[in-house]
BALOBA-1460 file (C-alpha; in Angstrom, 3 decimals):
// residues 160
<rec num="1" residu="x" x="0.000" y="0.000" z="0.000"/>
<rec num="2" residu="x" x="1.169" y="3.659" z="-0.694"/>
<rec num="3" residu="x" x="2.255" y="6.303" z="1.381"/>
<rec num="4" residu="x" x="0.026" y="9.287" z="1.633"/>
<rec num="5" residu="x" x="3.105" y="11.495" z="2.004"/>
<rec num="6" residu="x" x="4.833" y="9.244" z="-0.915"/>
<rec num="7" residu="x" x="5.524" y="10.359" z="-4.390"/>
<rec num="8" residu="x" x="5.022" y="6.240" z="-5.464"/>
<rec num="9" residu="x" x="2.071" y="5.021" z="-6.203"/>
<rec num="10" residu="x" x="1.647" y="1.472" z="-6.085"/>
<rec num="11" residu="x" x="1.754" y="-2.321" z="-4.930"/>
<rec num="12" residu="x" x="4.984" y="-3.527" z="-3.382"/>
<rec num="13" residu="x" x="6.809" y="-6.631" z="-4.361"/>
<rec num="14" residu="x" x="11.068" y="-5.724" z="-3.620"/>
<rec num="15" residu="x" x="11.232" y="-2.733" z="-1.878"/>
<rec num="16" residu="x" x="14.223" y="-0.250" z="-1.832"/>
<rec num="17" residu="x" x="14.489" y="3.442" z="-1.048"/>
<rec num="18" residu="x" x="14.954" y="6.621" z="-3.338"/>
<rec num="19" residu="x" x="15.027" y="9.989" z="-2.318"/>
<rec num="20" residu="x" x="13.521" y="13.395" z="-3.421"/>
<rec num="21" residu="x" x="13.354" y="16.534" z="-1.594"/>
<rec num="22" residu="x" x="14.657" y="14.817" z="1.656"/>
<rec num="23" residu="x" x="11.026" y="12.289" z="1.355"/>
<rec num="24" residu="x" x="11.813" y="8.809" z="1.447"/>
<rec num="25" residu="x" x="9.720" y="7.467" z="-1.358"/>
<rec num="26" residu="x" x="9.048" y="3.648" z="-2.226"/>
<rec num="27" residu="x" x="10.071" y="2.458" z="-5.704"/>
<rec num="28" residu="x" x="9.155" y="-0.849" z="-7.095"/>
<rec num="29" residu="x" x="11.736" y="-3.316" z="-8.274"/>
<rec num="30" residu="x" x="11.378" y="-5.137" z="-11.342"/>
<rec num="31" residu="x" x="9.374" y="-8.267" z="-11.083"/>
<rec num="32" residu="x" x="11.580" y="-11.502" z="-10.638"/>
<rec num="33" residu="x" x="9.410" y="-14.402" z="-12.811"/>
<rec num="34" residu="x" x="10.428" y="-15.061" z="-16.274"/>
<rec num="35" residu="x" x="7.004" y="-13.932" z="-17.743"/>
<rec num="36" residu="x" x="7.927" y="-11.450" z="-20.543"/>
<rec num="37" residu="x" x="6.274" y="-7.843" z="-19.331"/>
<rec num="38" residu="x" x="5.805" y="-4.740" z="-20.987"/>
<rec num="39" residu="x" x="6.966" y="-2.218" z="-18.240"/>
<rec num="40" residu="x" x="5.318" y="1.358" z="-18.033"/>
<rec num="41" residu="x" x="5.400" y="4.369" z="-16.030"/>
<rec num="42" residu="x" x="2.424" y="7.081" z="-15.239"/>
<rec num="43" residu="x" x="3.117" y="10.262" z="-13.897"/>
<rec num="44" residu="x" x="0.610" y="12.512" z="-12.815"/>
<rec num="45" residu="x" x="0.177" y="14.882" z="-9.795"/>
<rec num="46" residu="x" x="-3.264" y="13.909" z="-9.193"/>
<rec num="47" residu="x" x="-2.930" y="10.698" z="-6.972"/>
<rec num="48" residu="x" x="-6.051" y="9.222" z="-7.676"/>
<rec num="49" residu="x" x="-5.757" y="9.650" z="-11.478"/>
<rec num="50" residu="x" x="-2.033" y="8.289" z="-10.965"/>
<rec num="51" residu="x" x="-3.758" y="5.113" z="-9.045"/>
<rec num="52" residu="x" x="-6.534" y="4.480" z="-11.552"/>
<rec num="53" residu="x" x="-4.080" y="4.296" z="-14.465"/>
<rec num="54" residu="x" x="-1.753" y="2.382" z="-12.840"/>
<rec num="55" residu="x" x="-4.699" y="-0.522" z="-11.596"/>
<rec num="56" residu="x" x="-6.050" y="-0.618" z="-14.932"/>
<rec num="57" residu="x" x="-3.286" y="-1.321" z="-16.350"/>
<rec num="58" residu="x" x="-2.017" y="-3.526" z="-14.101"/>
<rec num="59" residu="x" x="-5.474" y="-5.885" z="-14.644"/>
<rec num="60" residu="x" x="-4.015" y="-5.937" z="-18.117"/>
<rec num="61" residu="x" x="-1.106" y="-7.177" z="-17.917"/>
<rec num="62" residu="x" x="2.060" y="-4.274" z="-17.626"/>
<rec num="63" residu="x" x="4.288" y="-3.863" z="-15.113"/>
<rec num="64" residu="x" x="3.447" y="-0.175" z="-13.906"/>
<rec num="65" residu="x" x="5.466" y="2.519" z="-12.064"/>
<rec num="66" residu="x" x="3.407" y="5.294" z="-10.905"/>
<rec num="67" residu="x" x="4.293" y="8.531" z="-9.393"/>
<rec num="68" residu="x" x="2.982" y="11.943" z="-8.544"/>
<rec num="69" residu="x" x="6.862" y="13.673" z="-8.633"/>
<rec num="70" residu="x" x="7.992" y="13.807" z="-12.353"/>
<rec num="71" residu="x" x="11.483" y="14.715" z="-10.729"/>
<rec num="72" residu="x" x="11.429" y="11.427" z="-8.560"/>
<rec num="73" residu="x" x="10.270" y="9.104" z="-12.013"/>
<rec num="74" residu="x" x="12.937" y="11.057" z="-13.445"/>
<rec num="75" residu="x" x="15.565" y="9.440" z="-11.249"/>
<rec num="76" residu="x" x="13.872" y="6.248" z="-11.370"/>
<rec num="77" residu="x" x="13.885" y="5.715" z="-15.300"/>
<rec num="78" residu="x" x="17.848" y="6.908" z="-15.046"/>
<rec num="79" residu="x" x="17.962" y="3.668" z="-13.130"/>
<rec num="80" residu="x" x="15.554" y="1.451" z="-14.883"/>
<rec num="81" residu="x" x="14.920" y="2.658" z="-18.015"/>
<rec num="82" residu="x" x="15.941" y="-1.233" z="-19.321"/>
<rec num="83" residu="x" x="12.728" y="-2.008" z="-18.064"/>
<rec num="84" residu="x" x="10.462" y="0.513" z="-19.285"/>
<rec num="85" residu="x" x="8.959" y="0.303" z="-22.742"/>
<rec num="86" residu="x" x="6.474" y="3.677" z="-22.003"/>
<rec num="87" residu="x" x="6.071" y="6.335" z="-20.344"/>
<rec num="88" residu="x" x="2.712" y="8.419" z="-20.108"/>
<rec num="89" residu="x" x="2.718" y="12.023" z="-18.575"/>
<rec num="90" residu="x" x="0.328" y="14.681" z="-17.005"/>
<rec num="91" residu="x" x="1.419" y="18.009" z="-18.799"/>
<rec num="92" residu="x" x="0.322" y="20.036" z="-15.807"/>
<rec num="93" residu="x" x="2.796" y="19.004" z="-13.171"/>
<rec num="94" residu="x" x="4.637" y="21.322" z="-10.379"/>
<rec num="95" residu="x" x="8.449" y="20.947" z="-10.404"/>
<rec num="96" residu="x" x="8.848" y="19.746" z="-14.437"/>
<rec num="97" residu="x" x="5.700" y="20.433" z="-16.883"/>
<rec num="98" residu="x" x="4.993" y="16.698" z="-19.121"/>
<rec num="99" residu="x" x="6.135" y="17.989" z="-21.955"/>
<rec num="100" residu="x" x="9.991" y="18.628" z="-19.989"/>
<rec num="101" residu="x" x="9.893" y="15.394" z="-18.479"/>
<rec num="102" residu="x" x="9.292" y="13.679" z="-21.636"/>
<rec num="103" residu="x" x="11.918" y="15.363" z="-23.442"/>
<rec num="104" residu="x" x="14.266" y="14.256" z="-20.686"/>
<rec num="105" residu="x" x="12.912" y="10.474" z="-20.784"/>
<rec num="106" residu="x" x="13.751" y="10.879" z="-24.297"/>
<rec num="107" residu="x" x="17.299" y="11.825" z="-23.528"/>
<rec num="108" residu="x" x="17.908" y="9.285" z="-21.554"/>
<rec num="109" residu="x" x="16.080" y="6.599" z="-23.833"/>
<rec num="110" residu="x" x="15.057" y="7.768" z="-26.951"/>
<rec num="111" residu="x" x="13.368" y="4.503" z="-27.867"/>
<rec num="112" residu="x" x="11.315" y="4.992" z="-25.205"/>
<rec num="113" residu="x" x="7.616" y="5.546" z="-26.560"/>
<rec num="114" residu="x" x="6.042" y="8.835" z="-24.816"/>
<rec num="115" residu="x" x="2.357" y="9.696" z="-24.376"/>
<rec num="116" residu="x" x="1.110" y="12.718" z="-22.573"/>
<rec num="117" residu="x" x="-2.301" y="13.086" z="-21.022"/>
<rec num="118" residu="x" x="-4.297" y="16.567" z="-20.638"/>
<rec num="119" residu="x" x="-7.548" y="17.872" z="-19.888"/>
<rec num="120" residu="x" x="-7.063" y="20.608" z="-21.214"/>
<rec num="121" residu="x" x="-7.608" y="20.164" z="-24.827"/>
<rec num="122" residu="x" x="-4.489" y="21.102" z="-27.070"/>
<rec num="123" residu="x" x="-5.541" y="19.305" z="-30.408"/>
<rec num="124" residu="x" x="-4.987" y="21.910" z="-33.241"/>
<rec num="125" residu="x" x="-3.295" y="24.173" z="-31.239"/>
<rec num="126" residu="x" x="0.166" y="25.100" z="-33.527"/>
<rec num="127" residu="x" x="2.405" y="25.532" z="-30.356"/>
<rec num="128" residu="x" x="1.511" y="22.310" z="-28.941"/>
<rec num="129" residu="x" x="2.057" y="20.533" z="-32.509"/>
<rec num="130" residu="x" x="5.383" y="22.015" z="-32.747"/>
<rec num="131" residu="x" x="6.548" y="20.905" z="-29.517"/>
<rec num="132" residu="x" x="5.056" y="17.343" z="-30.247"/>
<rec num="133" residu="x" x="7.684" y="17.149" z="-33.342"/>
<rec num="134" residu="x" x="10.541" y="18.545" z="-31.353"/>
<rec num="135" residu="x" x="10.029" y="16.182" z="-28.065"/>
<rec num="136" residu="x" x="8.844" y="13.600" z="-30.011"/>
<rec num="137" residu="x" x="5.942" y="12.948" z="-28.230"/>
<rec num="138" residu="x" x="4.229" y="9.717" z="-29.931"/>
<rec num="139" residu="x" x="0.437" y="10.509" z="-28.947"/>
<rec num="140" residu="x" x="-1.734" y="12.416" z="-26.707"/>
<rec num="141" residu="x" x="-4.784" y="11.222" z="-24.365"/>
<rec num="142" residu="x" x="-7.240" y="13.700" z="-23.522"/>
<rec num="143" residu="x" x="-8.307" y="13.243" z="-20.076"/>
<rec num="144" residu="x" x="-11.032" y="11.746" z="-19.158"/>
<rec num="145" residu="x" x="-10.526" y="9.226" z="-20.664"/>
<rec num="146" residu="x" x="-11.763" y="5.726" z="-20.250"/>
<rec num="147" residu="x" x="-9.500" y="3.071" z="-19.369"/>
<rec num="148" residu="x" x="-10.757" y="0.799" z="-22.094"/>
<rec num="149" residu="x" x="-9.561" y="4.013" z="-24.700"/>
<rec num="150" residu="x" x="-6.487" y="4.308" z="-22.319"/>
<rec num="151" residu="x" x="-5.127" y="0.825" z="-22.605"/>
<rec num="152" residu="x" x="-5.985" y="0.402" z="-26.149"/>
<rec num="153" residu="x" x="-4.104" y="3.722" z="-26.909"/>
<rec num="154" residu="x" x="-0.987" y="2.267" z="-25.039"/>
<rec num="155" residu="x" x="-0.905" y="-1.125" z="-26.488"/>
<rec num="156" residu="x" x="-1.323" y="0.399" z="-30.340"/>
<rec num="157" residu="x" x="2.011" y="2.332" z="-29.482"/>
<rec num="158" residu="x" x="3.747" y="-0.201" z="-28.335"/>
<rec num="159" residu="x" x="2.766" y="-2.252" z="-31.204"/>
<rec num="160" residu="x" x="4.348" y="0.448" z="-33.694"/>
């Protein structure tokens, strides 16, 4: 079970400790069965958006990191990027905005596939398209969204 002062969000199999801002936060080790698993990571300052994303896509399968501190899952995919295939991002975060974070996933791990998430609605907006093609973000889910739409948006970019 989480924290309620913890920037992790999630269900705890190997537990080790990470810091940010002087919090102790719980990270989640990779899983030790030789099932293959598609590892993600959801990042998102709302907790309870952070927790729903993360359970449904557990139930379907991934192996999901979820945090509320885009400067803590920065630090994490430094150290585990191996075992992420995506990452998908609030753009409205304090400390690092989405689209910042996912330019600096990309750094890190350029094959990384990217997918932010917004409610506020940026389709068509020339700024936002630009800075799509320069991070190379690979899609966008407006929020709300359902988690069938949400899961089925994940697995078609992984598939490409």
């Amino acid at each position: 079970m989480a924290e309620s002062n913890s920037s992790y969000t999630g269900t705890y199999r190997n537990v080790s400790k990470a810091k940010s801002n002087g919090k102790d936060s719980k990270i989640n080790n990779k899983s030790t069965d030789n099932k293959k698993h598609i590892g993600a990571m959801v990042v998102d300052d709302d907790i309870d958006i952070c927790n729903l994303t993360r359970m449904a896509l557990q139930k379907k399968g991934f192996d999901v990191y979820g945090f509320t501190d885009p400067l803590l899952a920065l630090e994490h995919f430094r150290a585990n990027c191996d075992s992420c295939n995506i990452v998908i991002s609030d753009l409205r975060m304090p400390a690092m905005n989405g689209i910042e974070f996912l330019e600096n996933i990309k750094k890190v791990k350029p094959t990384t596939r990217v997918l932010l998430m917004s409610a506020f609605t940026i389709e068509g907006d020339p700024e936002y398209a630009r800075l799509f093609k320069q991070t190379k973000i690979n899609g966008f889910i407006q929020k709300p969204a359902s988690m069938r739409h949400l899961t089925q948006t994940i697995k078609s970019h992984i598939k490409q």
